[in-house]
Structure formats: structure tokens, C-alpha cells
N, C-alpha and C positions, 0 to 999 in steps of 0.2 A: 812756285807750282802753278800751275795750268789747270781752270775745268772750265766746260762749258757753264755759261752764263744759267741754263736749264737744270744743271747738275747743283750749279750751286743753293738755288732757289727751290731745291728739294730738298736741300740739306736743313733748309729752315722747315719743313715739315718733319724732317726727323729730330731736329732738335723742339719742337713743340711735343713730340711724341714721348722723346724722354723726359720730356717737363711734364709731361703728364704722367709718367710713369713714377719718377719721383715725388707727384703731388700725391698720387694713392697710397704707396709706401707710405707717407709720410702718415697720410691719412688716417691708416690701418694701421701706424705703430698708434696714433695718439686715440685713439678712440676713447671715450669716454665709459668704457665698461672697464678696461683698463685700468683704471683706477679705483674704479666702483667693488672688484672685483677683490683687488689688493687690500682697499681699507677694510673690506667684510671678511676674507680670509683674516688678517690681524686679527678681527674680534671674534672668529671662528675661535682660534689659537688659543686666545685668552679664554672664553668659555670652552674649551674644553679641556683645560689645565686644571680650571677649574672644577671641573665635574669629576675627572681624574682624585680632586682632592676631596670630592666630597663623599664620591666613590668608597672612597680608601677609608674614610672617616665613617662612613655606614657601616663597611664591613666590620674595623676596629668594637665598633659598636654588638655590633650583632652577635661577635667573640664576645667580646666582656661582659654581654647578656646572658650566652649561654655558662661560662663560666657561672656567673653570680647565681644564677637558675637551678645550679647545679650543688652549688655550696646549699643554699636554702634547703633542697631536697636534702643536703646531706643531716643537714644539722636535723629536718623533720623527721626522717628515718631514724636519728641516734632518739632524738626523745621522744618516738611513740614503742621504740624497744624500752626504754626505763620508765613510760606509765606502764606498759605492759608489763613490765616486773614491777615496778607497784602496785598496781591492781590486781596482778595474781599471788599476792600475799608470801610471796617465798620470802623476801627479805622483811626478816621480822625484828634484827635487831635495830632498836632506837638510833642508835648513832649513827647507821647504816641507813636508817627509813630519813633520816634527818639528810645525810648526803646527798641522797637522791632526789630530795624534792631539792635541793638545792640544785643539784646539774638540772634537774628538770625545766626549775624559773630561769636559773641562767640559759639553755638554749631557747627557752622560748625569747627570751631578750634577742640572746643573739638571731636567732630567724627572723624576728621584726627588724633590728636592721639589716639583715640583708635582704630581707624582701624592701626595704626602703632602696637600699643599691639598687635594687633591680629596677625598681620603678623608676628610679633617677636615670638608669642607664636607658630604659627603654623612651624617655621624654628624650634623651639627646640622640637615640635612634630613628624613632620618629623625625622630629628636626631635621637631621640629616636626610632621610629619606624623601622628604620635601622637597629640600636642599636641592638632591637628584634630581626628582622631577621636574624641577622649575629649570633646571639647568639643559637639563635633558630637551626641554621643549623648544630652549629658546638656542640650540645647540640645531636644531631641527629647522626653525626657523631660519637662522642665518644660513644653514647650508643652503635650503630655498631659495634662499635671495641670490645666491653665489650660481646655484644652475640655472636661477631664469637669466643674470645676466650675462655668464656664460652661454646660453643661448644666444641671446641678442649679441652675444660680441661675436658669435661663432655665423651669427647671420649678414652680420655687417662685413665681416672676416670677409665669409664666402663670396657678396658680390661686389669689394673691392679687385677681389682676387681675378672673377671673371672679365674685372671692366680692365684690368693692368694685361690679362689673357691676351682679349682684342685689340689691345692696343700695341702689344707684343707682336701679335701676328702683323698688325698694319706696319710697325717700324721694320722688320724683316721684310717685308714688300715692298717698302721703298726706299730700305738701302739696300738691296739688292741691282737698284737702277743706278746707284752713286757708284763714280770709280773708287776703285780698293784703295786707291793712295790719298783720295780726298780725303773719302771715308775713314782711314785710320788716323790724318792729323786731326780731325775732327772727333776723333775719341779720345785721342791723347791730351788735346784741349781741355773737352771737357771732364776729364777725371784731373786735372791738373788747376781748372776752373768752376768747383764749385757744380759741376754738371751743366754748363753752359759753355759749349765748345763753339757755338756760331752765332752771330746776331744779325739783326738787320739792319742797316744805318737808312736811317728816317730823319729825314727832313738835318741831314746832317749832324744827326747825332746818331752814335752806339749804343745800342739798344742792348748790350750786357753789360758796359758801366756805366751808362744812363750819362757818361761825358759828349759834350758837343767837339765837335772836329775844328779847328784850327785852320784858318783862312790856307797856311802852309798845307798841313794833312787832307783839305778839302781839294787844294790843286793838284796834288799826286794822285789821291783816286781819281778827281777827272783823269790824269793823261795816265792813266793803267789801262791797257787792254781788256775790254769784256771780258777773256778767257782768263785773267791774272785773278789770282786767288790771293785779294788784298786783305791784308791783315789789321784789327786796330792798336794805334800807334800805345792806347793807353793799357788795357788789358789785353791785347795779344791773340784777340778771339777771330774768326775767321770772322770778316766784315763783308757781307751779303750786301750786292746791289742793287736796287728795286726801283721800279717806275715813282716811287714814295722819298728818293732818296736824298732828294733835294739839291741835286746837284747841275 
């Protein structure tokens, strides 16, 4: 293949262009919020499985409060119905007045333990409710964290995005000046090479595998015509000739 010695030596500005288009890419995958982002969503996850369970564990509570609440009142309504027939003298027979003070101390037993249940349930409600809250805050907290650095990633994001933009526009303006037939072995190169489809040979070395030229390969590019679209012998990359080239 055949380009003008001009063509070719534009080809090394569009291959700096996609090297730089590839360095932002890269850039913007590795950002450091990236990761900042990931590790605190994890501990999002975690604290809020967690609140989930404590959640669940409040409410549980709050039922077996009112349950227990409920038994108390019941057992208080059955024995202020049997002081009230005690005190209002209808049951006069002894064995009868004997029964009833008995159901009487027995529900009062029983209503003190269950008001002991209720107190016991409402200390593990409490607890729990704590529980929530402290989860709750620091559930607040990491989101925080997670939108300022998603900010900052979203800002870092935006002016990689702008600078890969201009440099998008400048690589279309000047391969636009390159022939279509350079231009395309030069792409096929470079998707076949790592993203490095042309180099420059300096001072007798390739400058995409950084190998020196061989007294042999350094006498062939001499006697190659300016217009010859010399290739290198080791990686295969379009070998750019320059006032630098050492030859």
C-alpha cells in the first residue's frame, strides 16, 4: 500500500487521539468513587437487612404487647365482676363466699404475672425500637455517603465524557484528511493490536513494541519509497517515518 509520506504522519495524530480516547475510557471505568460507591452500597445492604429484622422484631413485639395488655384487662374485668358480687352480699353461702375469695387471689396472682409479661415484653420493645432507630440513622448516613460520592463520580463522569467529546470531534477531522484505504488498515490494526494500529520508528526503534530494527529491517525501510506504507517486521503495526527516525 501506498500514502503520501503527509498522510502517513497524520495517521500518528490519530493514533495519539485514540490513545487518548482510550486513556479516558479507562479513566472513567476506574475512578475511585467506583469503588467507594460499591463498598458502602454492601454496608447499605447489610444495614438495611438489618433494620428489616429489627423492624419485624418491633412489630412482633408491639402484637405480644397488645396481646398480653389485653389478657391483664381481661383477667381485671373477671375480678372486679367477683369483688362486686362479693361486696354486694348476694353470695351468702360459706362454701360459695370461700370459692370466690379464692378465684379472687387467684386472678389477682394471675394479673401480676401478666402485667410482669407485659413489662417484660414492653423492655424487649423498647430495645427494639432503639434498635430501629440507631439502624435507621446510620442506614441515612451511608445513603449520604453513597449520593455525595455518586455525585463526585457523576462529576468526574461528566468531564471525562466532555474531554473524550473534543477529542472525538478532533479524530473525525483528521481522519477525514487520511485515505479510506490507509485509514481502514489502520483500524484493523489497531483492534487487532491492543488499540495501537501505527507507531513511529525513532531513532530505529518501534515505538509500539518498543523492539529496535535490525541492521537487515533498518536497510529495507531505507530503500522503501516515501509513499510505501512500511510495516514493522515484529508487531505488524504501520511503521511511521519521521525526520526522528534514525535512519
Amino acid at each position: 500500500m501506498n500514502a503520501a509520506p503527509a498522510d502517513q504522519i497524520r495517521l500518528l495524530d490519530v493514533q495519539a487521539l485514540d490513545t487518548r480516547l482510550q486513556q479516558l475510557a479507562h479513566k472513567k471505568r476506574s475512578l475511585p468513587e467506583h469503588a467507594e460507591i460499591e463498598s458502602l452500597t454492601k454496608d447499605l445492604t447489610q444495614l438495611r437487612d438489618l433494620l428489616v429484622a429489627a423492624t419485624t422484631e418491633e412489630g412482633d413485639c408491639a402484637r405480644e404487647q397488645t396481646k398480653a395488655e389485653q389478657d391483664v384487662d381481661q383477667v381485671r374485668q373477671r375480678a372486679a365482676r367477683d369483688q362486686q358480687r362479693l361486696d354486694s352480699g348476694a353470695v351468702s353461702s360459706p362454701k360459695d363466699l370461700e370459692n370466690l375469695q379464692r378465684e379472687i387471689a387467684s386472678l389477682a396472682k394471675r394479673q401480676g404475672d401478666l402485667e410482669d409479661v407485659v413489662l417484660e415484653v414492653m423492655e424487649r420493645r423498647e430495645s427494639a425500637q432503639e434498635r430501629v432507630a440507631e439502624l435507621t440513622e446510620r442506614v441515612s448516613s451511608i445513603q449520604s455517603k453513597i449520593d455525595d460520592a455518586t455525585a463526585r463520580r457523576d462529576a468526574a463522569a461528566g468531564e471525562l465524557d466532555r474531554e473524550a467529546a473534543t477529542a472525538t470531534k478532533e479524530r473525525e477531522v483528521v481522519a477525514a484528511s487520511i485515505p479510506a484505504d490507509l485509514l481502514k488498515l489502520y483500524d484493523k490494526l489497531r483492534a487487532q493490536q491492543g488499540g495501537v494500529g501505527a507507531a513511529k520508528l525513532y531513532q530505529r526503534r518501534c515505538e509500539g513494541c518498543r523492539l529496535e530494527l535490525n541492521i537487515t529491517e533498518v536497510n529495507e525501510v531505507k530503500a522503501a519509497s516515501p509513499d510505501t506504507v512500511v510495516r514493522c517486521e515484529n508487531c505488524r503495526r504501520i511503521l511511521v517515518r519521521t525526520s526522528e527516525s534514525g535512519l
